[in-house]
N, C-alpha and C positions, 0 to 999 in steps of 0.2 A: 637592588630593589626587589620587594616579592610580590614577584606578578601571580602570586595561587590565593591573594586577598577576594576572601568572597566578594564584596564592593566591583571586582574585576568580571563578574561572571551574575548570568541570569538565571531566573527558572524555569526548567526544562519542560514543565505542563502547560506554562503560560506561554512559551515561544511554540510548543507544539499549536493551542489553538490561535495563535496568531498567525500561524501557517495556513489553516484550516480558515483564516479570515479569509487569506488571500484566494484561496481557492473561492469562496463565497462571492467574493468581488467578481469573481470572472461570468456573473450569474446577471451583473448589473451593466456588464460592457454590451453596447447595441449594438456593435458591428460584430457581435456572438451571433449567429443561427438562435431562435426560439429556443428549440428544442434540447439544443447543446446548452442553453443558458439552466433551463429546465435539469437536466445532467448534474451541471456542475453545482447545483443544490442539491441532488439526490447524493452526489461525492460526496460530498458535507456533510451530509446528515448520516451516512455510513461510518464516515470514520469517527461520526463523532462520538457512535455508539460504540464502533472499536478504542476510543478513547474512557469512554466509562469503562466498558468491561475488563481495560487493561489497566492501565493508569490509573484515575480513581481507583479504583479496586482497591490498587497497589497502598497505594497513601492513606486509604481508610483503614488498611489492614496496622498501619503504622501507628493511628490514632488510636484506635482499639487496645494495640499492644505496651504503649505507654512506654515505648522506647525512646530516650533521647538522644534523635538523630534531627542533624540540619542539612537542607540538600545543598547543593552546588554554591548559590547565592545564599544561605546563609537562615535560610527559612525553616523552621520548625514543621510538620505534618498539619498539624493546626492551622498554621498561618498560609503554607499553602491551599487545606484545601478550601479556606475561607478565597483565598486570592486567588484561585481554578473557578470557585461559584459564581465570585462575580461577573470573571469576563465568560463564563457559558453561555448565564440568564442572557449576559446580552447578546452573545453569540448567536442562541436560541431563539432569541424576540428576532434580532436580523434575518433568521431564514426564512419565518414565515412571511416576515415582509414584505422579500424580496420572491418568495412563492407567489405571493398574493400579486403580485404586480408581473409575473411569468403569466400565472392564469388569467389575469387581466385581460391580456394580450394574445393569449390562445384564443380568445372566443371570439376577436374578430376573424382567425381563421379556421372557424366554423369547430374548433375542438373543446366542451364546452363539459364542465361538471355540474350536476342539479342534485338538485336535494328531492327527496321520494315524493314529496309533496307537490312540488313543482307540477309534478306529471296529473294530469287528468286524462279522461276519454280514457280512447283506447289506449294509451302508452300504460296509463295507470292501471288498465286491464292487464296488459302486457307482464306489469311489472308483480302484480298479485299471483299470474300464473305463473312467473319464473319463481318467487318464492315458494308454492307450494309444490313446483316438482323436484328444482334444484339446490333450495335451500335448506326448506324447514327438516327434510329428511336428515341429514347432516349433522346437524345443531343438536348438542345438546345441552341442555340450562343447568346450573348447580344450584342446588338453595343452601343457604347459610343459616342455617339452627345447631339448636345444641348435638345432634346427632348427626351434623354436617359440618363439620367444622371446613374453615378456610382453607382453600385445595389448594394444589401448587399448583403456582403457573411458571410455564416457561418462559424464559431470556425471550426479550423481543416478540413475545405472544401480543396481540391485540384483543381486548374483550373488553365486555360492553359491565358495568357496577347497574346492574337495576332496582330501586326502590319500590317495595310493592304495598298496597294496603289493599284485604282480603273487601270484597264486597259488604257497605253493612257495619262493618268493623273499624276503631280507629289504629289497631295495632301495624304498626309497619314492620316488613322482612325485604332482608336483601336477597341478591342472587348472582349470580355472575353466569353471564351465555360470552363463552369463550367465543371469538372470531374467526371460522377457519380455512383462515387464509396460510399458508398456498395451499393444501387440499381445493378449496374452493378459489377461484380470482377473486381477486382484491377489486378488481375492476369489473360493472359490468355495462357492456355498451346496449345502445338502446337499437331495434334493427332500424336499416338503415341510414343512420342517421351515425356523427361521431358525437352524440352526447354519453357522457356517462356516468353510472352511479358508482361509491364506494359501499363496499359490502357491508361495513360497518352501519351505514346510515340507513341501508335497506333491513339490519337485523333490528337496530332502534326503531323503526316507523313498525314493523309488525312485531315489533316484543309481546304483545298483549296475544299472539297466537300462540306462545309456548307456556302462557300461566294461567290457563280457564279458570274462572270466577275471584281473577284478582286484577285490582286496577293499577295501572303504571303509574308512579307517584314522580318519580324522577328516573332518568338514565343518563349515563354519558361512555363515553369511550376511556380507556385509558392503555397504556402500556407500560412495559416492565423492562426495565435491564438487569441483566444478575451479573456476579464478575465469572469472567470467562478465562481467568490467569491459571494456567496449569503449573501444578506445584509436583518437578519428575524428581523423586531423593536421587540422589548421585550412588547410592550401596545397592541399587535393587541388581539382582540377578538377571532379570528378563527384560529388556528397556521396553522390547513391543507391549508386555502386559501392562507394564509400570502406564505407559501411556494409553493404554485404551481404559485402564481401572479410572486416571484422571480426566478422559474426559468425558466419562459419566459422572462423576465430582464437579466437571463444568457446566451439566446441565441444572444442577441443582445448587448453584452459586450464592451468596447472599446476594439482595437489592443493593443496586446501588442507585440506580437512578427509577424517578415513577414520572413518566409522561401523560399530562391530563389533554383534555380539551377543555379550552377556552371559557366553557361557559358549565363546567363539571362543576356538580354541586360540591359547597364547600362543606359538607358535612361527611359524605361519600368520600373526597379527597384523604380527611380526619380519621377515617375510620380504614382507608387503606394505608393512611401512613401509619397506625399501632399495629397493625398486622403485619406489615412489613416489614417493622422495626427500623424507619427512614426517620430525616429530619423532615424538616421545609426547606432547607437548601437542598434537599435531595428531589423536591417536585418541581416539573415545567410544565406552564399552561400553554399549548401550543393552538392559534389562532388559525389552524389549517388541518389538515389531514395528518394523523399520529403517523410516526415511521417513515417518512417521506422519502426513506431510502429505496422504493419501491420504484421510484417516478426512474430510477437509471434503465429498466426495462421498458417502459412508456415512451421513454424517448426515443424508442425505433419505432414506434409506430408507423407502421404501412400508409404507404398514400401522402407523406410530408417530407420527403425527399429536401423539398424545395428550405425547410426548416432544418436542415442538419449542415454539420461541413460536409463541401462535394465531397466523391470520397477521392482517395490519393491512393495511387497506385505504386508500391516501394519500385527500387529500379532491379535489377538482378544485381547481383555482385557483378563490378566493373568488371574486376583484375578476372577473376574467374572466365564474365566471357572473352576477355580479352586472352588469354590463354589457353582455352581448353580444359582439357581433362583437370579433373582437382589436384590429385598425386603431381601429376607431372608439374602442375602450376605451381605447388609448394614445394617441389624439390627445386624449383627456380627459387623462391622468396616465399617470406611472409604476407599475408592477404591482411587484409583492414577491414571490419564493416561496419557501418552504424545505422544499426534499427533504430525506428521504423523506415527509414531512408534508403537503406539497404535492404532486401526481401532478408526474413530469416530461412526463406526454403533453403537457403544457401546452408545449414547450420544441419539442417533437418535432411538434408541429400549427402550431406557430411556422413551422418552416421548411417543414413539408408543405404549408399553406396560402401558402406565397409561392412556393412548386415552381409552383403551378398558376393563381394570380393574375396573369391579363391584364396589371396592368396593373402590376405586381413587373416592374422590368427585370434586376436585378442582387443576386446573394447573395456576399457575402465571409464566409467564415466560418475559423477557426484550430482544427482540432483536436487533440488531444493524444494521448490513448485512445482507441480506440471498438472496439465491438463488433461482430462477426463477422458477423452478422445485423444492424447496427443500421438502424432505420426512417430515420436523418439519409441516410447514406450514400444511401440510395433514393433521398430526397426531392432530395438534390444531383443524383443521374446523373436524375430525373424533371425537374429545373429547366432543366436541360443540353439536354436532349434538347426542352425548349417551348420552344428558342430563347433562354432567359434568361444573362446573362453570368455565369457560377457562378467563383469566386476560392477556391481553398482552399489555406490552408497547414496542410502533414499531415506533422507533427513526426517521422522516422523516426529517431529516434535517441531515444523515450520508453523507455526501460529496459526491458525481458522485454515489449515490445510493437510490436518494431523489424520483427518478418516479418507482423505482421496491419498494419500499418498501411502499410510498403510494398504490399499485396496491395490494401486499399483505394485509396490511390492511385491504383493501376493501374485500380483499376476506374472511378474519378471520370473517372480520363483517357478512358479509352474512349470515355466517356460524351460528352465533350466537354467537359469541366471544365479550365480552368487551376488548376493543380496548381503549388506551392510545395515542394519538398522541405527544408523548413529554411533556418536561415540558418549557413555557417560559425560556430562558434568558440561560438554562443549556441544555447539551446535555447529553442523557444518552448514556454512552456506556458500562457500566456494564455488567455482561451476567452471570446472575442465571435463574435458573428455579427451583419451588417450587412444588412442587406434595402432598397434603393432601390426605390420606388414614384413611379410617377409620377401626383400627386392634381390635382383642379382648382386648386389654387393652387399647383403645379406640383411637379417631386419632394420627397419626403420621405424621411427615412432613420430607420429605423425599428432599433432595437439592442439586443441582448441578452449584458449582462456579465456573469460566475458566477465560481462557487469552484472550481466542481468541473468534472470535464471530460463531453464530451459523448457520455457513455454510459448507455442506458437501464438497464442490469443493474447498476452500480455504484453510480445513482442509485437504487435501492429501498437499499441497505443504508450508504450514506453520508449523514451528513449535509452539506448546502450549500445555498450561497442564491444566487438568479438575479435578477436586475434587468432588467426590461423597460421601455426608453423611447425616445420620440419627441422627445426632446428636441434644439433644433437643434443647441446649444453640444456636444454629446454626439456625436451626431452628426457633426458638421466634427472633430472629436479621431478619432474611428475611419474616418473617408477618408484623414485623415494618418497614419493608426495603418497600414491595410494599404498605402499608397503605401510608408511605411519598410517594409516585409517584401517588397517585391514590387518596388522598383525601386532608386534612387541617390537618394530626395528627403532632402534636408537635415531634422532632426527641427524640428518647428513648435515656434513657444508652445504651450502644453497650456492649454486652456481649463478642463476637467472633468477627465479623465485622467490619472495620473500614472504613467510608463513608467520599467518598468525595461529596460537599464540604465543611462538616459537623467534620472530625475527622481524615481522612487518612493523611495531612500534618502535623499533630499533632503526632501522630502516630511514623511515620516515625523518625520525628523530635526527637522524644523518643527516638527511637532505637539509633541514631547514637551517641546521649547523653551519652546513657547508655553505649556506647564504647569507648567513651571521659572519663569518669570516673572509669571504670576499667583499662584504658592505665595510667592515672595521678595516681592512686591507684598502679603503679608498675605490673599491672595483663595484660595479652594479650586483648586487643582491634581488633578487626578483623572484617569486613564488607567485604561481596562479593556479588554486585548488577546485575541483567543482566533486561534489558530495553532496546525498541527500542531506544527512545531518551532521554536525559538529558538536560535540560533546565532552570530549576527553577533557578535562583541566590541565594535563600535563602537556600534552600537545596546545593547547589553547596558550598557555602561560610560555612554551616556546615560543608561538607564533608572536608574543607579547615583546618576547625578548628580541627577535629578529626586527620585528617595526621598530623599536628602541633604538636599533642597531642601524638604523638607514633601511632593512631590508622592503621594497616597496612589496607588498600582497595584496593580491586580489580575490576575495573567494566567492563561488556560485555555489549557496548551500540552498538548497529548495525549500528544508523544511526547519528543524529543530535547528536552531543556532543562540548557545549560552555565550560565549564570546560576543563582548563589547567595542565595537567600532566607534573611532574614533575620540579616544579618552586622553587627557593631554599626558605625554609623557611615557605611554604607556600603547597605543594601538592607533596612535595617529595615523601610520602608513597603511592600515588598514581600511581595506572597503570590503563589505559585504551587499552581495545582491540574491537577489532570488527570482525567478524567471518560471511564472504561470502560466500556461498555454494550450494548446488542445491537445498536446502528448505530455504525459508526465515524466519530468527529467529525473531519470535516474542513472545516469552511466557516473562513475566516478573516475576523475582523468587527476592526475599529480603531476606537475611538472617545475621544476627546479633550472631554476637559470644555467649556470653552473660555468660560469665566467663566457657564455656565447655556446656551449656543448651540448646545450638545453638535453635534459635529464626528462624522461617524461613515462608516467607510468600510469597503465588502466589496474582497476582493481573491484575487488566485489566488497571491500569494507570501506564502512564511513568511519570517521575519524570519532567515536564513539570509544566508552570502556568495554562493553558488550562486543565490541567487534574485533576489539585490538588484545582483550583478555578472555573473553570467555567464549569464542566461536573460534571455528577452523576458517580462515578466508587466505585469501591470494593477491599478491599483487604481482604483475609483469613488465618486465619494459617494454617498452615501443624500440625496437633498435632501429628500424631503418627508415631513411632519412625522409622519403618521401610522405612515411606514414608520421614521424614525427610533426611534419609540416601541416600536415592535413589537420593534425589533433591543436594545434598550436593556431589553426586560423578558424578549428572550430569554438576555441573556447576565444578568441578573437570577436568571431560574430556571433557568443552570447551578450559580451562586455560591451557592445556597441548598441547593444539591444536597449531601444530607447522608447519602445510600445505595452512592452507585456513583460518588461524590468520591475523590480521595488528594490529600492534602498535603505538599506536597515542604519536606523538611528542608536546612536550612543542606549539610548534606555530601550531598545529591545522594539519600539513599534519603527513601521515600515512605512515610507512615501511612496507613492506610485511616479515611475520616469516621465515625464511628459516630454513627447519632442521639441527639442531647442527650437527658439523661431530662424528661420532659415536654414536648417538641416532637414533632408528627408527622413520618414519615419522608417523605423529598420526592425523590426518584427525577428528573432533568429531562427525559429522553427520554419516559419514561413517564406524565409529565406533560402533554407535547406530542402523545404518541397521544389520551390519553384526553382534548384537548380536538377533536380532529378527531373520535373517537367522539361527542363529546357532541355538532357542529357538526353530524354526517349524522344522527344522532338526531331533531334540530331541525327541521333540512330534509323 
């Protein structure tokens, strides 16, 4: 039977924004905090615009070029992006909806948005004199004639289209007074009081002071998205130039999408869609504030405490306090941790204790992301600067992270750090760190493999899981691990380790095997995967063949998932779930029955072509038993997870779990705070 029949598999844009439903939903749950409901619309509206500027982009670039190619499910560039339009619009129409019905409900708790008119007296006094000291200076107006032609605007700029007619005159001229915001706040509060205005609305009410002796005929607001996809050729000689040359190329991107307001003249709309070379599936009328992705700052707002989740305090790593010293505690066993549950200080004391360890010779470590402030980067230019041999590869080509992480870089280097800038053609997104000690029975190498990458700010609100060991075999795999990143050496046997994209789809492709053949053998077959997305066809069309086979699977895919549950003949044994919450699930855990031996592996790749062909990633086993258990009863109580579950349907859309009647409701994230509660309780 061939399980690789497009008919077997979805569209990869539309399972994306039905991902990004689910997150919108979570804006409409009341037992949500206000403010966090608030949030997880500002989510949405970010990625949606990481969605155009990557995605779309991508697919218009397709249509343009008149290539005939069919993605995954069997759709033409056309037909997708006709079928992305539709579910957007209404994607789109859904958030302000559910905006509108957030601000609702803010204004009974006193946090309240007006329109400039609103105000009189003194506020409206107020409000003339903040424009004349804080604004008008700022602002500059463009006019559009023939000696002004239409300027460029930037991705995601905000500005106001104004229709003017000169005093006297019936001739009308446009203009455009750019928004500028963040130089200026987006927001400005009124004293005393938490009402507030949008800048936008205050440059519309006084537009008539930057065009003396001309009357305001119409205005509105609009925004822009350009595509933001960096195109690195594989032959350049400098990868650092290749990418800073492209993403001055990203700011000057073609439109892809044009954001209006609600009530923008439909003439002004006309005349910015031939200038931008847009369709009308390319414009949305948004019934709220343009860019709404602002409101994720807003929602820490001071003084509303009472509106957020309380906050949660991670626990320390157990094993650690229960042990002592790090070294000593890993030359006993492997540690286990899962953020945000587990503090990452644990991760970050990792490497700041070998920055300053005598008798630490050498740190290699691969980063992906990192933070602007983060404690790692310290701890690397403090290792550097004691003498110690510090190896970092610092991936500058990680998506909308491509200028902080060249800027790191630069500063490791300073420091005295050998610095990797990438590898042509492949992107590393792996995330080990190596630490060489020299002990009385002579060096040891000491390793730290994760899910996620090595950022302290990402780590409070993701989840993932980090493996700590001194294992030798582990060990000799991560020497040969950054010799391949850093020099010409040939790839080794892999002892522990399984390297993409060198052995991890191989790998995999084992595992699922080996549950194909104990299910046909009469013996339980069992797979339960959790990954942000699922994508591969070849893996999918395994996992086709395994269900066929008896093999039961269960997979927790958060986001993109083209594989079809439940098809007769063909993924019956298959369930798919997706699990929405206040932390966003990204650890990926693998685990393989394997006749009662349970096989069980963390890893930093989804099951993805991108991940498993075209990036450098890791997977590790779990070897010891306690920690196997632990990972076995955490993907346990996501599968049980009967609150903030969705179960994905044969054609791709999602039900939300609702509690059985007479079973208690089981929340799994909330589950896992409330046992670190109960553990510092204890303590």
């Amino acid at each position: 039977m061939d399980m690789l029949k497009r008919a077997y598999f979805l569209n990869r844009e539309c399972s994306w924004l039905s991902f990004n439903q689910r997150v919108l939903k979570e804006s409409t749950r009341e037992e949500n905090p206000l403010l966090e409901r608030l949030r997880f619309i500002a989510i949405t509206c970010s990625k949606l615009d990481e969605f155009f500027m990557i995605r779309v982009a991508g697919i218009k670039h397709l249509v343009e070029s008149g290539i005939e190619h069919r993605d995954i499910a069997g759709l033409s560039p056309e037909e997708q992006m006709h079928a992305i339009s539709r579910q957007a619009h209404r994607q789109y129409r859904a958030v302000y909806r559910c905006l509108a019905l957030v601000l609702k409900e803010l204004r009974a708790h006193g946090i309240r948005f007006v329109q400039p008119e609103e105000l009189a007296g003194e506020r409206a006094l107020w409000l003339a004199d903040l424009f004349e000291r804080e604004i008008y200076p700022v602002v500059t107006p463009m006019a559009l004639d023939p000696a002004h032609p239409f300027p460029f605007l930037a991705s995601r700029s905000l500005n106001l289209a104004v229709k003017l007619r000169h005093t006297g005159e019936d001739a009308e001229k446009l203009a455009i007074v750019p928004v500028p915001a963040p130089v200026l706040d987006r927001l400005w509060k009124l004293p005393g009081e938490t009402t507030f205005l949008f800048l936008e609305d205050i440059l519309r009410f006084f537009a008539a002071r930057f065009f003396t002796g001309w009357e305001i005929v119409q205005a509105g607001a609009f925004r822009l998205t350009r595509d933001a996809d960096l195109d690195i050729r594989d032959d350049v000689e400098d990868l650092l130039a290749e990418v800073e040359k492209s993403l001055e190329k990203r700011r000057k991107g073609a439109a892809v999408r044009l954001e209006v307001a609600a009530d923008f003249p439909a003439d002004l709309s006309d005349f910015l869609k031939e200038q931008l070379a847009i369709e009308d599936m390319d414009i949305y009328r948004a019934k709220g504030p343009l860019g709404a992705a602002f409101f994720t700052a807003f929602a820490n707002l001071a003084g509303f405490d009472r509106l957020r989740y309380p906050r949660f305090l991670p626990h320390p790593a157990e094993e650690i306090g229960a042990r002592g010293d790090l070294w000593a505690a890993l030359a006993e066993g492997d540690i286990l941790v899962h953020h945000p549950f587990d503090s990452f200080a644990i991760v970050e004391k990792f490497i700041a204790r070998a920055a300053v360890d005598e008798r630490v010779l050498a740190i290699k470590q691969t980063l992906y992301r990192v933070a602007g402030d983060s404690p790692i980067i310290a701890a690397l230019e403090a290792a550097a600067k004691n003498g110690k041999q510090v190896t970092v590869l610092m991936e500058v080509k990680a998506r909308f992270d491509e200028e902080n992480n060249i800027l790191m870089a630069r500063r490791l280097e300073e420091a005295g750090c050998h610095v990797i800038y990438g590898i042509l053609g492949l992107k590393t997104h792996s995330k080990i760190t190596m630490v060489i000690r020299r002990e009385d029975a002579g060096l040891r190498r000491y390793c730290h493999i994760a899910t996620g990458n090595y950022n302290g700010s990402t780590a409070k609100i993701y989840t993932d899981i980090g493996l700590f060991t001194a294992d030798t075999l582990t060990g000799v795999d991560a020497s040969a691990f950054f010799n391949f990143l850093s020099g010409f050496s040939d790839p080794p046997v892999w002892n522990r380790l399984a390297v993409a994209p060198l052995t991890l789809r191989e790998r995999i492709t084992e595992g699922i095997e080996q549950e194909i053949a104990h299910a046909k053998s009469g013996r339980r077959g069992r797979i339960v995967a959790k990954m942000n997305s699922l994508l591969d066809r070849f893996i999918i069309a395994k996992l086709y063949e395994a269900s066929a086979a008896g093999v039961e699977i269960d997979l927790i895919v958060r986001g993109i998932c083209v594989l079809r549950p439940g098809l007769k003949d063909v993924s019956e044994n298959i369930r798919v779930r997706s699990i929405v919450g206040r932390f966003l699930e990204h650890s990926r855990i693998f685990t393989f029955y394997n006749d009662g031996k349970e096989d069980v592996f963390i890893s930093s790749a989804d099951w993805m072509p991108r991940n498993l062909n075209n990036r450098i990633e890791l997977m590790a086993p779990v070897r010891q038993k306690a920690h196997k258990k632990r990972l076995l009863a955490l993907l346990a109580t996501y599968l049980a997870d009967n609150t903030r579950a969705y179960l994905m349907r044969s054609d791709g859309s999602y039900r939300r779990v609702h509690t059985p009647k007479g079973e208690r409701p089981r929340a799994a994230q909330e589950e896992l705070m409330q046992a670190v509660v109960s553990t510092i309780s204890r303590d």
